[in-house]
N, C-alpha and C positions, 0 to 999 in steps of 0.2 A: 812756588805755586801761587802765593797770593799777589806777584807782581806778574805772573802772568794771567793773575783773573782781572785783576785793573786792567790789563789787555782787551779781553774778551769783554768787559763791560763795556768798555770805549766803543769794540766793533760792533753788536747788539744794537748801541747808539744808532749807531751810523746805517747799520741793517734797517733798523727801524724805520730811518726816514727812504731809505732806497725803494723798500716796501710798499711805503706808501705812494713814491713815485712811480714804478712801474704799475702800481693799479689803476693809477692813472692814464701812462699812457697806453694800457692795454684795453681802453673804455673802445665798444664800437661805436665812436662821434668822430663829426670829424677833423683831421689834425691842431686844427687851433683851439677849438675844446679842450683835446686830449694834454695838450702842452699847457693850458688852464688849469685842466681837473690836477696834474700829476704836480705842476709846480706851486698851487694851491695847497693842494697835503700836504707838501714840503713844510709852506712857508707855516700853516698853521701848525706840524709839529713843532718845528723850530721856536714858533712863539711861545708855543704853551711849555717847553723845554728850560726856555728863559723866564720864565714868570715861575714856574714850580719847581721846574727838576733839578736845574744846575747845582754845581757848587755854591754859587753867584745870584743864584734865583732872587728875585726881589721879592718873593713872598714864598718863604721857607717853610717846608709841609714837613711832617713829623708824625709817627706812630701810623695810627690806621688810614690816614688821610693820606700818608706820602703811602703807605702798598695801594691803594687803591687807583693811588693817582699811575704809580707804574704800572700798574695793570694793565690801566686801561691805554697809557703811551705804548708800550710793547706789543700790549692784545693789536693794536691797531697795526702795529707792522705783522703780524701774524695773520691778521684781517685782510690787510691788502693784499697779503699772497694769496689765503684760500680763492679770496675776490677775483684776483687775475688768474685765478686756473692753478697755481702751483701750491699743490695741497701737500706734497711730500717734502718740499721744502718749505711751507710754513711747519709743519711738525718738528722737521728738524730747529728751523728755529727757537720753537716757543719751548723745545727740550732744552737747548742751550740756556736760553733765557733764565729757564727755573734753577738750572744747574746754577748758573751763574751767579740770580741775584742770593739764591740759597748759599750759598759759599761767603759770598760781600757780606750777609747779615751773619753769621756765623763770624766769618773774620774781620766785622765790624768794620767793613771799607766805606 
């Protein structure tokens, strides 16, 4: 079970920034915008992922400052779904999400 919640943490990751790319392309602007707005959220979840969240992050968050910071990384993939229209699949994600990271801090991943 806890090797496949390392699983499901990885994909979340990954959900995360998908998220925030199809809210992008789902803006009504047009297409060169929208390949803007979507590869934009990418690229600044990605950054802010590498600066906070990683393993590897160069500036290591701890206690209330690293929940918060996930919050608001994840909230934003749950953000960009409600945004682009898919409200029943951001539910489901942000269930997963809780599921998830509730398990990781229990099983101290």
């Amino acid at each position: 079970m806890k090797t496949a919640n390392l699983g499901v943490l990885f994909l979340i990751e990954l959900a995360a920034l998908a998220a925030v790319a199809y809210w992008g392309f789902t803006r009504d602007v047009a297409t060169p915008l929208a390949w803007l707005l979507a590869l934009g959220a990418v690229a600044v979840m990605v950054t802010l992922w590498a600066l906070f969240g990683s393993q590897k992050a160069s500036y290591k968050t701890r206690g209330a400052v690293r929940v918060a910071f996930e919050v608001v990384w994840f909230g934003a993939g749950a953000a960009g779904l409600v945004l682009a229209g898919a409200i029943g699949w951001a539910v489901v994600y942000a269930a997963v999400c809780v599921v998830s990271k509730t398990l990781a801090v229990i099983w101290h991943q």
